[in-house]
Structures are given as structure tokens and as C-alpha cells.
N, C-alpha and C positions, 0 to 999 in steps of 0.2 A: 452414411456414417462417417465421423470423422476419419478411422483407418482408412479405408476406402480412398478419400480426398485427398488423405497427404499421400498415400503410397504412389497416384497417383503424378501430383506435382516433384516426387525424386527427392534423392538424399538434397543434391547439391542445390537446388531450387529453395528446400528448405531453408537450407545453410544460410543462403542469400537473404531469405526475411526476417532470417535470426540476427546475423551478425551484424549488431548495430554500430559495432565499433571500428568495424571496417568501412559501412555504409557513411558514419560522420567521424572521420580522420581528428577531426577538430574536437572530440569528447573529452579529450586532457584536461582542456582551458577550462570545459563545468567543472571537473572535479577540483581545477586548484580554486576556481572562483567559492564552488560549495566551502570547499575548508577555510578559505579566508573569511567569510561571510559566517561561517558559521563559528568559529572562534569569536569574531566581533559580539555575534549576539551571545553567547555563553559569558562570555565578560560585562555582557551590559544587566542580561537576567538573571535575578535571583532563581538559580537551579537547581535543584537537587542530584547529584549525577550519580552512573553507573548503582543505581539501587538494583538490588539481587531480587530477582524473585524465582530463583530455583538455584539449584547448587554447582551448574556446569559455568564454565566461563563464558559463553556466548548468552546467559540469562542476567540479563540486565538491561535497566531502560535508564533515561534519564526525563524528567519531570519538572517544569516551568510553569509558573503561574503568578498572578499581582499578589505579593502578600499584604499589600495594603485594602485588599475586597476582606470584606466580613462576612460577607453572606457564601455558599460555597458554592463554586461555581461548576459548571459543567466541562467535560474533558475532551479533546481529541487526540487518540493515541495513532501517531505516524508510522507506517510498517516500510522498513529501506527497502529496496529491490538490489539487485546483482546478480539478478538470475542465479538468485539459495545461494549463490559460490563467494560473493564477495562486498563492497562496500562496507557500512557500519554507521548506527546512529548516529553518532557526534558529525558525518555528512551533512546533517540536515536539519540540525539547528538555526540556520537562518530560515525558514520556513516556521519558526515560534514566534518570534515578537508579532507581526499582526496579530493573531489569534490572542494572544496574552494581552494587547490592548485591547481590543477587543470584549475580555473578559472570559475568558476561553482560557483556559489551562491545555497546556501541550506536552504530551509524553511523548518519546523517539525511542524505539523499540529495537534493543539487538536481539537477535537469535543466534546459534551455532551455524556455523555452514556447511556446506557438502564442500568435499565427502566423508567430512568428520562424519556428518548424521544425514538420513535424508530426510526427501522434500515431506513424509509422513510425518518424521519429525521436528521438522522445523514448524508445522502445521500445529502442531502439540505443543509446544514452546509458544507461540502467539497468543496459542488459548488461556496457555495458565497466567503470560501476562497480564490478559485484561484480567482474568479472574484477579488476581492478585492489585491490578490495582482498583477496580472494585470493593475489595475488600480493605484496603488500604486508603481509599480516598478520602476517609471522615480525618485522618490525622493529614491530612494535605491538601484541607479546604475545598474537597473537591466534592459533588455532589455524584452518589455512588450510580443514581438515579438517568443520567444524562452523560454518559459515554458513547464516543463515539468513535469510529475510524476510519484512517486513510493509506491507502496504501501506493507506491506506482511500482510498474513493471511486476518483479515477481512478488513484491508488497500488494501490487493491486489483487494479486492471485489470493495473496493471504489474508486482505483485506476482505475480499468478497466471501473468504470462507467463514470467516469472523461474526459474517452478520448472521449467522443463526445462533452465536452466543448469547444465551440469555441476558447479561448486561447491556449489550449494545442496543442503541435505539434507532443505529442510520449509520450511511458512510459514504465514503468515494473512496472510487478506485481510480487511477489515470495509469492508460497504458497496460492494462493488465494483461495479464495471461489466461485465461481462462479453459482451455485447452490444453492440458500434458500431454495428450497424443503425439504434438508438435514438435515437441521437447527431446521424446522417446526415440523418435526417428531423426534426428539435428546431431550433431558434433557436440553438443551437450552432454547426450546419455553418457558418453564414457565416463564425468565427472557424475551426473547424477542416479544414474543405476536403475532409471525407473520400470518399475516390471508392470504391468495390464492390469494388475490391483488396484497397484496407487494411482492409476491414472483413470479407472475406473471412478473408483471413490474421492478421490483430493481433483479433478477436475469443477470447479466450479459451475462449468456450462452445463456437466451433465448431473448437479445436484443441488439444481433452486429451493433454499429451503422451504416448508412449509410456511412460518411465517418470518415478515423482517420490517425493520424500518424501510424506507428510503435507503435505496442507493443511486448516486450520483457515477457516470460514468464519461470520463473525457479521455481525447487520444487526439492525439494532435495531426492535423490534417498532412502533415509530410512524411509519416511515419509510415511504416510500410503495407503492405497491402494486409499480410494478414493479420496485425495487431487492429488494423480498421475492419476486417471483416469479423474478429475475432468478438470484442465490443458491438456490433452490428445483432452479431448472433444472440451474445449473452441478454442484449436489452430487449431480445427477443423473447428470448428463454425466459428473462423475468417475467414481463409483462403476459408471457400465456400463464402464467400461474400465479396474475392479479395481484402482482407483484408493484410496486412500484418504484420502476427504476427510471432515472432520469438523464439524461443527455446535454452536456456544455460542450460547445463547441470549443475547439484550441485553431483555430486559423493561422498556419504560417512556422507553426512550432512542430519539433521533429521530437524523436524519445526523450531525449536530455534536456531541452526545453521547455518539454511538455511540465512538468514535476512544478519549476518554477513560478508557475502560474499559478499555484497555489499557495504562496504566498505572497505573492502581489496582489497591491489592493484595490490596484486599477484592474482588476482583471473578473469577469465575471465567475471562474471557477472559484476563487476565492469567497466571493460573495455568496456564491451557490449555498457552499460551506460553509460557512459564518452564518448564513440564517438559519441553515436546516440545524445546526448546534444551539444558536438561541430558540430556536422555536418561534423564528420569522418567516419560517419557509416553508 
């Protein structure tokens, strides 16, 4: 059992495969590169920004797409990570223009954070998004039919849980978390409070749903041991329940890294995703 494993491996052991930001000193440089890159592309695309889809201030996305397509196209809705606590959409706008050439509409997804709310509900927050823009795609050329998502780090958590939303057809996750046990026993719980419920339940490893599209699963090979065994398990856990999940390798790339590969279009996780959203893959 998962409790079992970590109790085993120690608080401070944990500590160690968590804290990424201690692990790459150097994490600064992505976050100023993300926000230059991502202002560049917010300026070059026709965006729709900060649309509400529920009434707390962390429920809002923002929404990219060619308005020069007629036909309406299909979507990928991007989930940020920060482990629930931190980052924010408008990060990760440079990860839209391929997919938007492409013909791919890109929505960037905020949620509230902990310990405003927890990871229960930020879980809940995710879901009404898509729902929402499901419901909303026909006025934003988007084809309500062909949604999909992506999430990394604790986005990949809330990506994987996404795929048993009736709207979604497929996803990837990079870097996820799929295990809150981990979480529970880390230097974490103090901010996020998780009690044996939600880790019961909002664990993705231990809740494949019945049925899903494709999911794609990447983690980058210098990342640490248990975000690679973590991924290991999950495409395990899928695949016993005929599941179809899929594996790109990220060779070279650590957590911060890893994200970026999906939107580069020299990169095979990008490609991954761009077919499995056309319907190439």
C-alpha cells in the first residue's frame, strides 16, 4: 500500500523528492523565461482573457484560437501546476501558439489555491471549467465535441482526474502527481491539510476511471525518483483497466523543463498531442 511505502522512506526522504526547488536552484530563470514568452505570445494572439466561469476570483481561464478558421475547431485546455499553492495561467501562454497554428484552440486554466480552498476543491473548480467551456465553445468556434487536456505537475494530477469528464476525449499529463499519500506525509500538508478522504478519493492512481480517451503520460528523465515511479505505476494502473495510456519519453529534462516540451514542435510530446487532438493519433 502506498501508506506503508512512504512511512517507510521518512518524513525527510520525502521532503527530498518533493522539493524541487531546492533540488534545481536555477527554477527562477523558467519562471522569468515563462512570463517573457508568455506576454510575447498573449500580444501576438487573438485571446480572450481572464473569462469567469464561476464567481470566486481564482475561476477564470483565458482562450486562444485562429479566428481566421471557419470551421470550429477542437480544444486543449492547459491545467498550471504549483503544487495547488501557487503559479497562474497567464505562466503558460507561451505553450499556445503551436497548438493555435496548428489549428488547436488553447485555453490556460486558473483555479483558486490552497489554503484559500483545498485540493477537493480545486478538483471541482477544474471540472466546471471544462464544463463551462463545453458549454461555451459554440460562441468561440470551438468544437464542443473534441476537448481535451493537459496538465503538468499538480495540473497533471488534475488533468488525469479530468479524464473521466464526460466532455473530454484524451490528455496528457507531464510530471504528475498521482499519489496525495505523498503529499500528506511532505512539508506540504501544513499548507494543504489533506486528510485520508481526499487522498483516498482525489488520488488518481487509486481511481482509473471506468471509461477515458487516451492519456499520454511524460516525465522527464532527471526528475526524481518518485515522480518516475509515480508515472511508472499510474500507466500501470491504467493499462490493468484496458485503459489506454501512453508513454513519451522527455530525455535530459528535469520538472521545469519537462512542461516545455510541450510546446515545442521539435519535440515528440508535442506531436504526441497535436495528433491525439486532430485525430492523427
Amino acid at each position: 500500500m502506498p501508506d506503508s511505502r512512504y512511512r517507510e522512506m521518512g518524513r525527510a526522504e520525502i521532503d527530498r523528492q518533493l522539493n524541487l526547488r531546492e533540488r534545481w536552484p536555477e527554477h527562477g530563470a523558467y519562471f522569468q523565461r515563462w512570463a517573457r514568452d508568455s506576454a510575447a505570445a498573449r500580444a501576438r494572439l487573438k485571446g480572450r482573457l481572464d473569462l469567469a466561469y464561476g464567481e470566486t476570483e481564482g475561476e477564470t481561464l483565458d482562450l486562444f484560437s485562429d479566428p481566421a478558421r471557419s470551421e470550429p475547431t477542437p480544444l486543449l485546455a492547459f491545467i498550471h501546476g504549483g503544487y495547488w499553492q501557487g503559479l497562474d495561467k497567464g505562466d503558460f501562454t507561451y505553450l499556445a501558439p503551436p497548438f493555435v497554428d496548428a489549428g488547436i484552440a488553447f485555453a490556460s486554466i486558473n483555479y483558486d489555491l490552497a489554503p484559500k480552498v483545498g485540493v477537493g476543491e480545486i478538483v471541482g473548480q477544474v471540472l466546471k471549467a471544462i464544463a463551462w467551456l463545453a458549454e461555451a465553445a459554440p460562441d468561440h468556434g470551438v468544437d464542443p465535441e473534441r476537448i481535451f487536456v493537459a496538465g503538468h505537475s499538480a495540473g497533471g494530477h488534475l488533468a488525469a482526474l479530468a479524464m473521466a469528464a464526460e466532455p473530454v476525449k484524451g490528455g496528457c499529463s507531464i510530471s504528475g502527481i498521482y499519489e496525495l499519500e505523498v503529499m500528506r506525509l511532505s512539508y506540504h500538508q501544513e499548507v494543504l491539510k489533506l486528510d485520508p478522504e481526499t487522498v483516498r478519493t482525489m488520488s488518481p492512481l487509486r481511481n482509473p476511471p471506468a471509461r477515458a480517451g487516451p492519456l499520454i503520460c511524460a516525465v522527464g528523465s532527471e526528475e526524481t525518483e518518485e515522480f518516475l515511479r509515480q508515472q511508472d505505476e499510474m500507466v500501470a494502473a491504467w493499462r490493468g483497466r484496458g485503459l489506454d495510456a501512453r508513454v513519451v519519453d522527455l530525455p535530459g529534462r528535469n520538472h521545469f523543463s519537462a512542461v516545455d516540451a510541450l510546446g515545442d514542435t521539435g519535440q515528440p510530446l508535442f506531436a504526441a498531442v497535436r495528433d491525439l487532438v486532430l485525430g492523427e493519433g
